[in-house]
C-alpha positions in Angstrom: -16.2 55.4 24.0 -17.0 52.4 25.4 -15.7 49.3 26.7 -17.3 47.0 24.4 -15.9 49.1 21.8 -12.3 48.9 22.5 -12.2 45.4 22.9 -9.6 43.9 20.3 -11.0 41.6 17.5 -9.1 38.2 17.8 -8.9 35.1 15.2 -6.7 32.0 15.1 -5.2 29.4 12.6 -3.6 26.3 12.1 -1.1 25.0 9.6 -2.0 21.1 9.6 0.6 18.6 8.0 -1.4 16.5 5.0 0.3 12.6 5.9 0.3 9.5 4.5 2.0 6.3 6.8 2.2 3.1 6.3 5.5 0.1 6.8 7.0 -2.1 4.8 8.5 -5.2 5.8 11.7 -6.6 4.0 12.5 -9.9 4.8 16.0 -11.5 4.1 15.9 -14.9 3.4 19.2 -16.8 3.5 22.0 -14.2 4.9 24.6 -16.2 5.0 24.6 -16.4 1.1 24.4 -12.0 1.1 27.6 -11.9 2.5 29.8 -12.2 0.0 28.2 -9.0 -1.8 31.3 -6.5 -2.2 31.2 -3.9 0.0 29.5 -0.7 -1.6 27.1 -2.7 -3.6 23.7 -3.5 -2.4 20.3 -5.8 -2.8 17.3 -4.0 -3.8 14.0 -4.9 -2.4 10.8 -5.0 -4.8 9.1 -1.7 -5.4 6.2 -0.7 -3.1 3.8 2.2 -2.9 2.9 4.7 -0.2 2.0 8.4 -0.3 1.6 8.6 -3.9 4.8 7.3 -4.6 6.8 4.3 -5.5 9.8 3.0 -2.8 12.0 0.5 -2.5 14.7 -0.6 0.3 18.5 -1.0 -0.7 20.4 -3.5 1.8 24.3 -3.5 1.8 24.7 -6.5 3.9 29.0 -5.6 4.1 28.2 -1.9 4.7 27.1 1.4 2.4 30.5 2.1 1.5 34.4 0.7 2.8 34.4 2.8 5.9 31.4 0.7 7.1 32.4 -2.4 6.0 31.6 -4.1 9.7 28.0 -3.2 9.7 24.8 -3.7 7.7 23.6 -0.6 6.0 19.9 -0.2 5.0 18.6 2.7 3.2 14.8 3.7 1.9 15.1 5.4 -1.8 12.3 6.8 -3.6 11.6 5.0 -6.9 10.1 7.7 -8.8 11.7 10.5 -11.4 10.7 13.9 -9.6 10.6 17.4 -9.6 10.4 18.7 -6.4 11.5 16.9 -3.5 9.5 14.4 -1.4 9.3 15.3 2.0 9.3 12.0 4.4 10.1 10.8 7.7 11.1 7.0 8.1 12.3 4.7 10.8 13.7 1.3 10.6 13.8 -1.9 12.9 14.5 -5.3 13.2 10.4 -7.3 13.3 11.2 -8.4 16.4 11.5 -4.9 18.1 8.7 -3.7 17.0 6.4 -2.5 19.5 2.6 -3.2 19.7 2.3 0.8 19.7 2.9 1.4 16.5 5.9 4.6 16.3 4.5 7.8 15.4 7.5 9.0 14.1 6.8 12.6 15.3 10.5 12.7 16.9 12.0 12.0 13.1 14.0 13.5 11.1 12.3 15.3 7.7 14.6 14.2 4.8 14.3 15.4 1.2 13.6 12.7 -1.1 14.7 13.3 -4.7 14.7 10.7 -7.6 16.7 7.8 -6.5 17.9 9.3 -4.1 17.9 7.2 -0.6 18.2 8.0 3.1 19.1 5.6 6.0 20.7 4.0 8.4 24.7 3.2 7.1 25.2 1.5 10.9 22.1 -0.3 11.5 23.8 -3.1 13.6 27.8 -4.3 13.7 27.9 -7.6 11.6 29.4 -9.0 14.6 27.0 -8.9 16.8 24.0 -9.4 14.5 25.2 -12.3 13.8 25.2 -13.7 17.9 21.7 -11.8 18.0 18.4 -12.8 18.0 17.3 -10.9 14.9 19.1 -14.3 13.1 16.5 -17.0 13.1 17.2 -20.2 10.2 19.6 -17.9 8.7 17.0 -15.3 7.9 15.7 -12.2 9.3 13.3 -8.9 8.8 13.5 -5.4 8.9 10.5 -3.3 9.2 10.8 0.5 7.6 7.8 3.0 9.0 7.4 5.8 6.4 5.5 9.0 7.0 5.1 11.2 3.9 4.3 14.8 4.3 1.7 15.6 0.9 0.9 19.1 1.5 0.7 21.9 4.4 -3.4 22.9 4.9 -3.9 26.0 6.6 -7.2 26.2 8.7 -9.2 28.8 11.0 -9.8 28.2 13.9 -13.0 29.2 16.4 -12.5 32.5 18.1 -12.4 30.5 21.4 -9.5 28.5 21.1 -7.9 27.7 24.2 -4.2 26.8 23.9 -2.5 23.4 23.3 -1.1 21.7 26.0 -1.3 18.1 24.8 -0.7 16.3 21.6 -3.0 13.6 20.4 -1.1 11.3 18.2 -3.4 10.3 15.6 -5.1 6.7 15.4 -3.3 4.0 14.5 -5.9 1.1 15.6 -6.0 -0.2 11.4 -1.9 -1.1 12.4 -2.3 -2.7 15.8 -5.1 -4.9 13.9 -3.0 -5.9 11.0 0.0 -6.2 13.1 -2.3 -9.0 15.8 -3.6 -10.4 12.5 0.0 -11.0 11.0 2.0 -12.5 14.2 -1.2 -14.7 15.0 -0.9 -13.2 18.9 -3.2 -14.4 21.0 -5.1 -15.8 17.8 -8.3 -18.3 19.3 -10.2 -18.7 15.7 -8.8 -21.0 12.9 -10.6 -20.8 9.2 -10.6 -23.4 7.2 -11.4 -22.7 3.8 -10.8 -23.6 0.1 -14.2 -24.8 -0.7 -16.3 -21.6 -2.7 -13.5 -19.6 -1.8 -9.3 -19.5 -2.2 -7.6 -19.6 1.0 -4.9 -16.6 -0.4 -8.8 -14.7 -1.3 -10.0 -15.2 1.7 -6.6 -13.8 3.7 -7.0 -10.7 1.4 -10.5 -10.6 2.7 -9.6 -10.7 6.3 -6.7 -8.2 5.4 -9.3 -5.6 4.4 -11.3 -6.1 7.3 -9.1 -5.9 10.2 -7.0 -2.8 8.6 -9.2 -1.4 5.9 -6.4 -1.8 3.3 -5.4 -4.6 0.7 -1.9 -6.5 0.8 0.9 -5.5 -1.3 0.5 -7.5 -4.6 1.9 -7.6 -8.0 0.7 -6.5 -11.4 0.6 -10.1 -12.7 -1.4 -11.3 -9.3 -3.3 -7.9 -8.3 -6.1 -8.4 -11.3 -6.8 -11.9 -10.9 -7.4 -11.2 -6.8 -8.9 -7.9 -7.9 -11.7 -10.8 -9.8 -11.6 -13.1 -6.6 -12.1 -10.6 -3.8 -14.7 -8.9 -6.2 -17.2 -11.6 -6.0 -16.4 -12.3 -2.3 -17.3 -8.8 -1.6 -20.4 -9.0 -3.4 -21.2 -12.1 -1.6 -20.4 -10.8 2.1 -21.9 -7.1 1.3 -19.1 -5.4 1.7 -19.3 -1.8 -0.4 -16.5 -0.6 0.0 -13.8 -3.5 -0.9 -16.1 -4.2 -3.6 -15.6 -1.0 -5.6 -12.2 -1.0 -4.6 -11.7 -3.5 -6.6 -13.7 -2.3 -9.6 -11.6 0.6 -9.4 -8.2 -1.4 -9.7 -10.1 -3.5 -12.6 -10.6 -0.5 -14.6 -6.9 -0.4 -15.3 -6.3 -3.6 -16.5 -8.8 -3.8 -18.8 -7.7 -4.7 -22.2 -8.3 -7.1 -25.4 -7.3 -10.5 -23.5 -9.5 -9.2 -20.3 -12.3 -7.3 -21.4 -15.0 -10.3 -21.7 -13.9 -11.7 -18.5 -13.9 -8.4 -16.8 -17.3 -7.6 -18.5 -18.8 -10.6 -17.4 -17.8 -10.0 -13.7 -19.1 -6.8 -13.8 -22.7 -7.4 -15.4 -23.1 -10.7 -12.4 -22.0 -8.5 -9.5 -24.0 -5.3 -11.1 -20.6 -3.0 -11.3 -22.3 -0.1 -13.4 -18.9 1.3 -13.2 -16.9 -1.2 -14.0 -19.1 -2.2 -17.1 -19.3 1.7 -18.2 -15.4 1.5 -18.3 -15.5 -2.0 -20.5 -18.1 -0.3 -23.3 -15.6 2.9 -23.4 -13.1 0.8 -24.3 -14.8 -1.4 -26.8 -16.3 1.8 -27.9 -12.6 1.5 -30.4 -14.1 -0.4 -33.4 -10.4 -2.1 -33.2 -10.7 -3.0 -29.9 -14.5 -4.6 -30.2 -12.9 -6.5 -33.3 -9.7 -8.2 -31.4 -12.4 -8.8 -28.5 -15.4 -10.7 -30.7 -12.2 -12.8 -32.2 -11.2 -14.1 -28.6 -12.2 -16.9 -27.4 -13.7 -15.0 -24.5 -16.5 -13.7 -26.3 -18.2 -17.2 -26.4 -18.2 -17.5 -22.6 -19.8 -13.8 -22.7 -22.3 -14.3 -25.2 -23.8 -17.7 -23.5 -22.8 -16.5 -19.7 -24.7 -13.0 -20.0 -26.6 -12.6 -23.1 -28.0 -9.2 -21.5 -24.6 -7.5 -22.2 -24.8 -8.7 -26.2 -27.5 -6.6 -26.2 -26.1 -3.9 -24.4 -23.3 -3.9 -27.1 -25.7 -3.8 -29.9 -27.4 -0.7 -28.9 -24.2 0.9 -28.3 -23.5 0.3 -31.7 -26.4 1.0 -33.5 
């Protein structure tokens, strides 16, 4: 037999942890006015979203509970009702600590997340002291909480040649380092004036997006209207991407008060999508009714005549 023949077959794998990160920062606005909150009780923070699920911070500004009365407790809960348990690591800090590097968190605890259910810090700083410290400024400060959810566990093969690890490559983080430069203003030599064809709060959103390829936090009430704004901005500056990101988020919030403006937007800017998901909806003989009655429908009919048409042949 030969050599050739003998020789062992050989394979290799890799079990690869499917992440999401992000931060969120928390900023506390008047202390001095927290403090008489009973110890125990706690401030909640407005819900945000990361990893496919909805967060929030609690802060107990006279401690989690009457043993830790002295210090400032902070503690990340998941907002959402589920089944299994969500599998995150997190990290908090005062803004000014935070590090142009953003932390990988790789060091981290994993803690089981289950509905309402929060993990933390109870002794994030003695009262005390924080109040002598720096973090204080005009009676406010912020926190900064950096969240790594684990989604899934994805096994892959590897090639036959393999060599062995010896270093770790933490993954990129370049989209934080730009929004965190674009946030503090450090080192900033540019200064936009705007307000003219564009809002100034649009045109942040805009530079948002391109320095870290993401949107700022917004809520329901304010995400459509921006959704509209950065929509025709993105047409304007060619930008693909943010443009159908935000015919995607306009899909959702079409509805009988919205649909003519939303339609309208779409046929100027050439958002087949967007105007696909207006005609399914008006495709509800109810919902074409309530829209025809509002005074939106005017501004539709003499703005684009072309999608009157449109609605006639989808009709007929």
């Amino acid at each position: 037999m030969s050599a050739a023949a003998c020789k062992p077959s050989r394979s290799a794998s890799a079990i690869i942890a499917v992440t999401s990160s992000g931060y969120h920062l928390l900023k506390i606005d008047g202390y001095s006015r927290t403090k008489g909150i009973p110890s125990g009780d706690k401030i909640k923070s407005r819900a945000f979203s990361l990893g496919g699920h909805r967060w929030h911070i609690d802060y107990h500004p006279n401690g989690f509970n009457s043993e830790h009365a002295e210090y400032i407790s902070i503690f990340l809960v998941l907002d959402d009702t589920v089944t299994t348990a969500v599998k995150a690591q997190h990290e908090f800090c005062f803004v000014d600590e935070v590090q142009d590097q953003a932390p990988s968190l790789a060091s981290s605890e994993v803690n089981n997340f289950t509905s309402k259910k929060g993990w933390g810090v109870s002794k994030l700083i003695k009262r005390a002291d924080f109040e002598k410290s720096e973090h204080l400024k005009d009676d406010s400060f912020a926190v900064r909480c950096d969240i790594v959810v684990i989604n899934d566990y994805r096994p892959e093969d590897l090639p036959e040649n393999t060599p062995p690890t010896f270093v770790s490559v933490a993954p990129s983080s370049q989209h934080q380092h730009l929004g965190d430069l674009l946030k503090t203003e450090k080192g900033a030599d540019v200064v936009f004036e705007v307000g003219y064809d564009i809002e100034a709060q649009v045109f942040k959103a805009l530079l948002c997006f391109t320095y870290t390829d993401s949107l700022p936090e917004a809520t329901n009430e304010e995400e459509d209207v921006m959704c509209q704004h950065l929509l025709v901005a993105a047409d304007r500056y060619n930008m693909d991407r943010l443009k159908t990101i935000c015919e995607d988020k306009l899909c959702k919030y079409i509805n009988v008060g919205t649909v003519a403006t939303i339609l309208t937007l779409a046929e100027q800017h050439h958002c087949d999508g967007l105007e696909t998901a207006c005609f399914h909806f008006l495709r509800t003989p109810v919902n074409l009714t309530a829209m025809v009655d509002n005074d939106g429908f005017d501004h539709l009919s003499k703005s684009c005549p072309s999608v009157i048409k449109k609605l006639v042949f989808l009709f007929l």
